[in-house]
N, C-alpha and C positions, 0 to 999 in steps of 0.2 A: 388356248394357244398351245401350238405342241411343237417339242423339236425335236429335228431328226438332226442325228448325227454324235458321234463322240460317247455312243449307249444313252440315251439319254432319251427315253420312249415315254414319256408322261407327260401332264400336267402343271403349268408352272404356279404354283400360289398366285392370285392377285391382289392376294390382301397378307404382306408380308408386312405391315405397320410402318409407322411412320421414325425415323431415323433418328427424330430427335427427341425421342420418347425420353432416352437417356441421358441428354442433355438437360432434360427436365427433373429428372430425378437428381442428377448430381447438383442443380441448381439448390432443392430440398434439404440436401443433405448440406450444404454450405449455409442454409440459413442456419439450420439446428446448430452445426457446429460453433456459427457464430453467436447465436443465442448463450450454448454451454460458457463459449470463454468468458462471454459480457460475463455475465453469473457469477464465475468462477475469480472474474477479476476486482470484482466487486466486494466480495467477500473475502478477498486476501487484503485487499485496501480499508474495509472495516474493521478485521486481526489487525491491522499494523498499526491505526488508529486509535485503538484503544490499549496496544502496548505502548506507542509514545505516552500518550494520556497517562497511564501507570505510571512509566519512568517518571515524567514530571512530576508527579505526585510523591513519587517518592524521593527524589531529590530535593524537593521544597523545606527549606527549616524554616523555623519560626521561631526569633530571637526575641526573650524578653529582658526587658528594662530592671535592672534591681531595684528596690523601691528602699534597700536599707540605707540610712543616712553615713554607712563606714566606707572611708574611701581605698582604695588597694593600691598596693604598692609590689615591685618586683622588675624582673627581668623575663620578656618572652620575645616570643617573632612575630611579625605583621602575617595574616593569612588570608588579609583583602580586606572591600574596602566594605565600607554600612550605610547604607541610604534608607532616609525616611521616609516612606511615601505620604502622601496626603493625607491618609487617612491612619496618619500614624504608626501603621506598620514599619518594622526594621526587617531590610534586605541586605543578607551578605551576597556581594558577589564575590566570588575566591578568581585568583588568578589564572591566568593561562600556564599549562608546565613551563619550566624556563623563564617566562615575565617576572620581572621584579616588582614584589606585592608593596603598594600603600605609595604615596608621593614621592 
């Protein structure tokens, strides 16, 4: 096919591709990226999982029982309260700032 007019004396390509070549590729590049964040999100969720884990660990006490038969006497302050669990463990829980500790 040839046209005349506006200088334009040549041959038009017939095989100038198809238009949505690039819609194809940006589709590609949306998976990858979506791929990277999955990944990426995953792995900040696993960090932040095993820093909670830590803290807990490291706020955990483990209260024991005096086994001497002398009993104490004195003056202090309440700094919450002690529960027994089942399996005989003792749990302090300490108060909230501001809450008034013990009954």
């Amino acid at each position: 096919m040839s046209r005349v007019g506006l200088g334009r004396h040549g041959q038009l390509d017939s095989d100038v591709g198809d238009p949505l070549d690039g819609l194809v590729n940006m589709f590609d590049l949306g998976l990858v990226l979506a791929v990277a964040f999955l990944v990426a999100g995953l792995t900040l969720g696993a960090k932040a999982l095993q820093k909670s884990e830590a803290q807990q660990a490291a706020t955990r006490q483990t209260l024991t029982t005096p086994t001497s038969p002398k009993s104490a006497s004195g003056t202090g302050r309440a700094v919450g309260q002690v529960y027994q669990l089942p399996n005989g463990q003792l749990v302090l829980v300490k108060p909230k700032a501001g809450a008034p500790a013990g009954p």
